[in-house]
N, C-alpha and C positions, 0 to 999 in steps of 0.2 A: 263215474267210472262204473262198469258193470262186469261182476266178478262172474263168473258160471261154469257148470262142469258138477263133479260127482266129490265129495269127500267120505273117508271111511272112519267111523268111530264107533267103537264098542265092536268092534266084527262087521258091520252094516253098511251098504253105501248110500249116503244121499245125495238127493239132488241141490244143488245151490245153484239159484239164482238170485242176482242181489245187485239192487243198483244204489252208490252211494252219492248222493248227492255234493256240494260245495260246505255246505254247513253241519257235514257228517253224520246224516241221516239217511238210514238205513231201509229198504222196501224191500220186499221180497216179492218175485213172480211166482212163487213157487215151492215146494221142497222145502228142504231145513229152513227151520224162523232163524232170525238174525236178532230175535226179542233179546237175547242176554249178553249181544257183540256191541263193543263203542269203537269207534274210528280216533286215535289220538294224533296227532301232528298234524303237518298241513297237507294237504295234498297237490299234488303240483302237476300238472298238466304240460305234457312236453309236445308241443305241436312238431308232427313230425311233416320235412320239406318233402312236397309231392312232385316229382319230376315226370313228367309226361313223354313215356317211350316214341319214338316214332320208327315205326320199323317199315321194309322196303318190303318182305315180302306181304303177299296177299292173300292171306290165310284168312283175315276178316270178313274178304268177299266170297270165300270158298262155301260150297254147300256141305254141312255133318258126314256126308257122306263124300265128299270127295277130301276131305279132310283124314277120315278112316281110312281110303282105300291108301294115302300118306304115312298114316302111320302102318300098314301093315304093309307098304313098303320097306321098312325101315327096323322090323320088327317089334315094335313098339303096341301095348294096349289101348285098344279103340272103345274102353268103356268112358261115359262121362259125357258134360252135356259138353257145349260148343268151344268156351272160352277154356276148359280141361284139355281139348285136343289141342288146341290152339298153342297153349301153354307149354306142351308135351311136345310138339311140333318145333316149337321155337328151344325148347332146351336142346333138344335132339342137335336140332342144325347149330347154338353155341359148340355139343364135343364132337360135332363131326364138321370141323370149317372145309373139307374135302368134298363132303357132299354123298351121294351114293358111290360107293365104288365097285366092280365087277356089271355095272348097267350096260345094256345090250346097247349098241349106238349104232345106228340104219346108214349106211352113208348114199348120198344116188349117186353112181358111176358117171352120171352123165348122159348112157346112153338112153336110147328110148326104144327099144323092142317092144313087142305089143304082144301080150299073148290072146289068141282066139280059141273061144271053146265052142269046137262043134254041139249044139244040141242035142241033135240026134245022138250019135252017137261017143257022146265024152271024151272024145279025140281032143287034142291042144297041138294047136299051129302056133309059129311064130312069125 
């Protein structure tokens, strides 16, 4: 088990790093000694069950940047490495099951009119 992080005593903070071993022996990387700490009981290891997400969309294949320009669709912070937006991205779409709302939506009429733009002079025909 590896304990780590900052504790404060006397006014002061240290650093603690500390891995306990099976036989409750104590190492330190670092920072406060662990010289005058004992481990009493047993220690007991709870393997925790790892469920493998599989999600539909494809944020995986997205590039950092087409990922940001998502979040600041949505107005959401585009700081952080890859799997951060990724994360941010998928919370977003869990409270919003609607999706974007007020998004512009193009429809084609059908027709097909052509516009031509004189060169010369910046005229538009149809």
């Amino acid at each position: 088990m590896r304990i780590h992080g900052t504790v404060s005593t006397g006014g002061s903070l240290h650093l603690v790093d500390w891995t306990i071993d099976n036989d409750g022996g104590i190492t330190s990387a670092g920072g406060l000694s662990p010289a005058n700490l004992t481990v009493s009981g047993v220690l007991t290891v709870i393997a925790a069950e790892v469920i493998a997400e599989e999600y539909t969309d494809s944020y995986n294949e997205s590039t950092v940047v087409d990922l940001r320009v998502l979040l600041t669709e949505r107005g959401e912070p585009i700081y952080g490495n890859k799997n951060d937006l990724i994360s941010r991205l998928r919370a977003w779409d869990e409270n919003n099951p609607d999706g974007l709302e007020g998004g512009e939506t193009v429809e084609d009429s059908g027709g097909s009119e052509e516009a031509v733009v004189n060169d010369e002079s910046g005229d538009v025909s149809e």
